[in-house]
N, C-alpha and C positions, 0 to 999 in steps of 0.2 A: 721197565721199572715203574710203574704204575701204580704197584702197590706200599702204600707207605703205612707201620704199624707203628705204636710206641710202647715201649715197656716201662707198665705201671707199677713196679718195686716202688715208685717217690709215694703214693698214695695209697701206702698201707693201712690207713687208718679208717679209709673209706668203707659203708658197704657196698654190696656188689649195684644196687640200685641206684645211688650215690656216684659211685665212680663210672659207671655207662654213660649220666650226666655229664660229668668233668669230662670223662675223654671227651664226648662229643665239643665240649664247650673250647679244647684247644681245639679242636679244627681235623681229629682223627676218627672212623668208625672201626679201627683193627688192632686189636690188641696183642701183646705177648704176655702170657698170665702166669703168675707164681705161683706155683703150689711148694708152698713150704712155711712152716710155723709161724702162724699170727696174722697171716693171712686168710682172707676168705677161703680158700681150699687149703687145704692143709692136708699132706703125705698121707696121715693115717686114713682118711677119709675120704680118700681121691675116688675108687670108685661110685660112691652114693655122691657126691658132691661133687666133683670138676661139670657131670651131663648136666648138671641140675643148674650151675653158675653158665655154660655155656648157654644154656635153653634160657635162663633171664637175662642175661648181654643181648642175645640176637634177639628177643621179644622187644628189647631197648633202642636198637638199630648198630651194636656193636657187634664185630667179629671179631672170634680169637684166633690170629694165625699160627699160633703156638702155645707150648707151655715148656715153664722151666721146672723142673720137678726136683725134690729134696731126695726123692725115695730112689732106692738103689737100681742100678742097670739088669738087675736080673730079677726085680719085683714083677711079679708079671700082670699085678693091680694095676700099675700104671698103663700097660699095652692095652689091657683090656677096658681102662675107663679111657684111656683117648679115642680109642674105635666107640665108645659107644656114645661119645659126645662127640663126634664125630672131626677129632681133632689127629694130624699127620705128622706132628713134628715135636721134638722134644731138645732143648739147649740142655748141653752138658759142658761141664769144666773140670779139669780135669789137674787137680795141687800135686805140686811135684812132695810139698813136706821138704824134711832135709833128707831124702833118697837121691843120690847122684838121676842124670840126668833118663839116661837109658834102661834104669831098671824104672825107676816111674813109669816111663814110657812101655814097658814091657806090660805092667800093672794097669794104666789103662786100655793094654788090649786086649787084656784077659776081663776086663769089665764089657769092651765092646764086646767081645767074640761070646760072653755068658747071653749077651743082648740079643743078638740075631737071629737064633729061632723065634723070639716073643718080637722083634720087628717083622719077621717075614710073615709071621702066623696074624698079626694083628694090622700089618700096613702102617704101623709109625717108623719114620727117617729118625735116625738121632742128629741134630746139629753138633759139631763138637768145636766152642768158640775157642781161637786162638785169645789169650790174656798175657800181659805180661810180666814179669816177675817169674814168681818160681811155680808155674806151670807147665803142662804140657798140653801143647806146644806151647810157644813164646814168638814164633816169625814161621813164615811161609816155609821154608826150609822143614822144618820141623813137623807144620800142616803135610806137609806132602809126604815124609816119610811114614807118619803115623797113616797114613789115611789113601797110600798108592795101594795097598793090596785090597780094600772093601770096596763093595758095590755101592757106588753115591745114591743109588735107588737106597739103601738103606743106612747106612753111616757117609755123612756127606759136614760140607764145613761153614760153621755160622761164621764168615768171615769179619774181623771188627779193624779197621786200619784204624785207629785210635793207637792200641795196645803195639799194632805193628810199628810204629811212627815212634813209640816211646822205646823199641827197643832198635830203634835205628834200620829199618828198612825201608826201601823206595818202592813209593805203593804201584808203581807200576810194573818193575820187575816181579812184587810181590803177585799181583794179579796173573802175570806172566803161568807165574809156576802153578800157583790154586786155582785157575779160572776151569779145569776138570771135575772140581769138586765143589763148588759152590754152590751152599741152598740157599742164604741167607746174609743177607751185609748189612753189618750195624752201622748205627751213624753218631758220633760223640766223638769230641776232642777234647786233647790236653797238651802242655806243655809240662815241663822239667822246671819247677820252679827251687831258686836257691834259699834254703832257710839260714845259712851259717856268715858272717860276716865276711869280708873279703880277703884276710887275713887268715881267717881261719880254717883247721881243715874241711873240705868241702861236705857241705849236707845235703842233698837232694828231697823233694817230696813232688809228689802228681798233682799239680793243678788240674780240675777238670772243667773244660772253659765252653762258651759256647762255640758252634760250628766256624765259624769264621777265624778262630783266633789260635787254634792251635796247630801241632805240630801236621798233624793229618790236614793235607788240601781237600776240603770235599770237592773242589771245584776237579781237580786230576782224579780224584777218585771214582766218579760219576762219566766224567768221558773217559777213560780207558772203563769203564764198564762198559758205556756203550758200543765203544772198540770191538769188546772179546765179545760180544751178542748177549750179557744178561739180560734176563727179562724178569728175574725173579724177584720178592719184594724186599725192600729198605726197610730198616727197624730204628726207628730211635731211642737212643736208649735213656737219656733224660737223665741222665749223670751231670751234675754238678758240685761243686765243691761251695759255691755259693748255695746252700739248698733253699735260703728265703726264695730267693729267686727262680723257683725251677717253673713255675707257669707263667713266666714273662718270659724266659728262655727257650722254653719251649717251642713257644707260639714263632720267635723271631727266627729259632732255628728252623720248623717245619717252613715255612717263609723263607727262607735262604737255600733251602733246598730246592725246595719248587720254581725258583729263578733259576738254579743250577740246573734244574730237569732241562725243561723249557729251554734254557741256552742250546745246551747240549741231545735238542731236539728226543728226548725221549719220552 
């Protein structure tokens, strides 16, 4: 686990020469890049533009270990601009809507299974991150069902125990089940915070807090990684519900991480 990236969604405002700066200035050289509206790359324009934003990152001393793309699983611009910017990975998510649980689920597999000629022809993996709420999936159980019949060489799982942890699963058991399918492990926590008085009937909402404080142990999450043999890279994902604060967070989360490593000899 050596390789630590962070996802620059908080610094949409930036341009691409700008934000190579800032990432470098938290303490990162690898990124996870957006391509979706209003951002520097943007869906329509992903072939002329994703090679062109990857070629001035690493002219900057930045890599992108990923992109998260707007554009649909059977566009085949996208296959063919991440090969030529020489990029392997792509995060997908996948809303359930108000569609019961298992036709959603049928519906994202007819998105991945439109996918897999243009991953195998082009060599991009799709990540498919577990979220929680009304997604597919929502907890490990879920990842596995959707994700035991494909080849993790090409449909494989951006794992996030944040999301697992909110909808009540023990990130160890969770690892248990997903640790065949894993490309990718996000790093961001939250808790369950109460908005409604004590009297009242109850309200929930997601706080999203730094790594130390929420429901997900990075500290368990990082040694049973080490456990089951991962080696592949950690993503932060720079979510906060405080947003003044996301580069003072940042910086103390990558920092808490790196004493987790280090503890936990990886």
């Amino acid at each position: 686990m050596k390789e630590l990236a962070l996802f620059v969604k908080p610094w949409k405002q930036l341009t691409l020469p700008q934000l190579a700066a800032h990432v470098a200035s938290l303490g990162f050289d690898l990124i996870e890049l957006p391509v979706r509206q209003g951002f520097p790359v943007e869906p329509e324009h992903i072939e002329r533009d994703l090679p062109r934003a990857v070629k001035l990152l690493a002219d900057a001393g930045i890599r992108v270990l990923n992109v998260t793309a707007a554009n649909a699983l059977d566009d085949e611009r996208l296959y063919s601009a991440c090969a030529a910017a020489g990029i392997g990975l792509n995060r997908v998510m996948f809303w359930q809507g108000q569609r019961e649980y298992f036709s959603a689920e049928a519906a994202a597999r007819r998105q991945l299974d439109a996918a897999l000629p243009f991953c195998e022809r082009y060599g991009v993996q799709i990540g498919v991150q577990n979220h929680s709420g009304r997604f597919v999936p929502v907890n490990e159980m879920g990842s596995h069902n959707l994700l035991k019949d494909y080849d993790p060489r090409l449909v494989a799982l951006y794992w996030d125990p944040a999301h697992n942890a909110l909808e009540g699963m023990d990130c160890d058991a969770a690892l248990d089940i997903v640790a065949p399918y894993l490309c990718v492990v996000n790093l961001k926590n939250a808790y369950w915070r109460r908005q409604s008085g004590p009297e009242a009937p109850a309200e929930w909402k997601i706080y999203w807090t730094s790594g130390a404080q929420g429901r997900a142990s990075w500290a368990r999450v990082i040694k049973k990684l080490r456990a089951i043999g991962y080696r592949g890279p950690l993503c932060f994902s720079a979510e906060y519900s405080d947003e003044a604060q996301v580069d003072a967070l940042i910086k103390r989360d990558l920092a808490y991480a790196r004493r987790l490593l280090a503890a936990a000899g990886s």
